[in-house]
N, C-alpha and C positions, 0 to 999 in steps of 0.2 A: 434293378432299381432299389429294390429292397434293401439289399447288403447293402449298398453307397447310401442310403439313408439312415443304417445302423452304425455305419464305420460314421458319417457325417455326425451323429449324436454322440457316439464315444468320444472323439477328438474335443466336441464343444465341452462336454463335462470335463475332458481332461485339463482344457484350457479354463474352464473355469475354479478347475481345482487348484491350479498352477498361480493364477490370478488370487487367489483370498490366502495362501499359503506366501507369496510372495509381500503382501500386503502386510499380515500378519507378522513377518519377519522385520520388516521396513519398519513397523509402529514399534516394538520391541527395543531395536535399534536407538532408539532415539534421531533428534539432527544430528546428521553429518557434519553441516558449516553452522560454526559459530563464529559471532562478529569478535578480532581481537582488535579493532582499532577503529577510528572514529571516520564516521563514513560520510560525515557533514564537513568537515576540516582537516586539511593534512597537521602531522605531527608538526611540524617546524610552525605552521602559521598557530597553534593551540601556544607555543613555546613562548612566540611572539607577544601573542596576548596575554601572558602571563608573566611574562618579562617587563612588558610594560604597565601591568598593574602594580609591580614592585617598585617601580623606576616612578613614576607620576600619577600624581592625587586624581587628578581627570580618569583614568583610566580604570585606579582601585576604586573609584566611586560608581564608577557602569559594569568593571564588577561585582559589586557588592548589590547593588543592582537585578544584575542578571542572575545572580543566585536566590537573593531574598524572590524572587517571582518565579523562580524552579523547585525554591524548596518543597509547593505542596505534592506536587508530582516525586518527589525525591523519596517522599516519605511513604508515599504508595508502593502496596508490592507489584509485582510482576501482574499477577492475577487482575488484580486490580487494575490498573493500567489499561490489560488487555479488554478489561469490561466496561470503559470507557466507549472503545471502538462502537462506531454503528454498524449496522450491515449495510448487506444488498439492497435494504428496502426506500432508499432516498431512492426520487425520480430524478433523471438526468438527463442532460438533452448531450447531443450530439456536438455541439458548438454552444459555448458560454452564454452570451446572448440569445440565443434561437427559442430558449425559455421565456425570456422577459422582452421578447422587441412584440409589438401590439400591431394584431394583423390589420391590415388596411381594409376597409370597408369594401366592400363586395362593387358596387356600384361605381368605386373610381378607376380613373385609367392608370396604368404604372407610368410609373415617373422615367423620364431620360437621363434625369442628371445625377442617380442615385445606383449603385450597384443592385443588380437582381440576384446577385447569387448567395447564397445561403447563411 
């Protein structure tokens, strides 16, 4: 019982050594996948939109638009950007509603003509 509790602790340090050496290597690395193209629009429909901001005032007007209200974001770096983000720490319900629908009083009977479920 002994040895199989010695051999059992060698393997876990081994695997733990394996585990922070492989990590180690991975953060080194940098990303693997970088974005090379736009992942809200295909290219043909950006072309589109571009085509017709050239072609018709309507359309150079929404985007001139859509730029003047991106620029402040344009002008921030990365870093920054990313310091925007909130965390984990917003509470969240499980269903959109399920936060904001207001519990019905203890004392009334459930209703028939209304869904019960969540």
């Amino acid at each position: 019982m002994k040895r199989y509790s010695h051999l059992l602790s060698v393997t876990f340090a081994l695997l733990l050594i394996l585990f922070h050496l492989r990590a180690a290597a991975a953060a080194d690395e940098g990303p693997k996948l970088m974005k090379t193209q736009s992942v809200f629009y295909a290219a043909d429909r950006i072309k589109i939109a571009r085509d017709n901001a050239a072609r018709y005032p309507w359309a150079k007007e929404v985007q001139d638009k859509i730029v003047r209200r991106a620029r402040p974001w344009m002008k921030m770096s990365d870093d920054e950007l990313w310091g925007l983000m909130f965390g984990n720490t917003i509470r969240r319900a499980w269903h959109v509603w399920s936060s904001f629908r207001p519990a019905p009083p203890k004392d009334s009977a459930p209703r028939s003509d209304i869904s019960q479920g969540g």
